[in-house]
C-alpha positions as CSV (number, residue, x, y, z in Angstrom):
1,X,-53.5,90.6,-6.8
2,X,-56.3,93.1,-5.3
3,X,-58.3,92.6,-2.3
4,X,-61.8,92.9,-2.8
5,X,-64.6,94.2,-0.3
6,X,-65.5,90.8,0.3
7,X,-62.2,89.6,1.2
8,X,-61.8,92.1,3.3
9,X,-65.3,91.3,5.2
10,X,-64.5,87.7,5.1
11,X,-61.0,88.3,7.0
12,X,-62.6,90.7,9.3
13,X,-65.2,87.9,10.3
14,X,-62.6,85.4,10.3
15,X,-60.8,87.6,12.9
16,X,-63.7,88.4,14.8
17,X,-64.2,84.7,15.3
18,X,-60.7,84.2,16.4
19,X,-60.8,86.8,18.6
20,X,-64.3,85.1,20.2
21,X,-62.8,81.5,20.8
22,X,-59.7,82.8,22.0
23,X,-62.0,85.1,24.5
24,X,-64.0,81.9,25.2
25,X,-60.7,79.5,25.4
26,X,-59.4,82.4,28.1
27,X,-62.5,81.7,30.5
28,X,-62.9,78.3,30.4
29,X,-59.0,78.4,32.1
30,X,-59.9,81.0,34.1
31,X,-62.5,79.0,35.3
32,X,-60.6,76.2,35.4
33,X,-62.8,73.7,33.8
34,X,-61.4,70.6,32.7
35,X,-62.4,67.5,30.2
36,X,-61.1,65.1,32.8
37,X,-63.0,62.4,33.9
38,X,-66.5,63.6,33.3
39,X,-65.5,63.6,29.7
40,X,-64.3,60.4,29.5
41,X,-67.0,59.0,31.3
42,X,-69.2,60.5,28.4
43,X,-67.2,59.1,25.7
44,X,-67.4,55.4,27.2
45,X,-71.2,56.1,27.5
46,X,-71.6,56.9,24.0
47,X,-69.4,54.4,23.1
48,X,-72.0,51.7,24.9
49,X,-75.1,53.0,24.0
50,X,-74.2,52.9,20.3
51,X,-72.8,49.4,20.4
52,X,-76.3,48.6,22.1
53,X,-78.2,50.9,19.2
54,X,-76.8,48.6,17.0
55,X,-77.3,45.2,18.4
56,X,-80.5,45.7,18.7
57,X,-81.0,46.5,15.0
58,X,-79.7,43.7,14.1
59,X,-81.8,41.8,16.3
60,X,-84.9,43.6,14.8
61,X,-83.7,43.0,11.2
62,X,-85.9,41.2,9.0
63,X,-84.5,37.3,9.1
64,X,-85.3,37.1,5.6
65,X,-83.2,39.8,4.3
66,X,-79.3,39.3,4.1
67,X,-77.1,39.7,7.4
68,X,-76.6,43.4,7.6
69,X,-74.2,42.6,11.4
């Protein structure tokens, strides 16, 4: 099997990318950031404010069209 120029570019740029994250993963502990709480408070946020996105669709559906909730 041969390795093409564009093989080769798309592993360099796949390596590159590693290297970044890995870079970026190493300051965020550095930093010591942390999902904790303020993360979870976000989640359950989201969570609430979709549920309420979609209640009140339903409430503005059209009565005459079938039940979409």
């Amino acid at each position: 099997m041969y390795i093409t120029d564009l093989d080769f570019l798309v592993t360099k740029e796949r390596y590159k990318d590693m290297l970044r994250e890995a870079e970026q993963e190493r300051l965020i502990r550095a930093a010591g950031i942390r999902p904790g709480i303020a993360g979870r408070l976000y989640h359950v946020a989201a969570d609430w404010l979709s549920t309420q996105i979609i209640r009140l669709g339903c409430a503005l559906a059209r009565p005459s069209t079938a039940p979409a909730c």
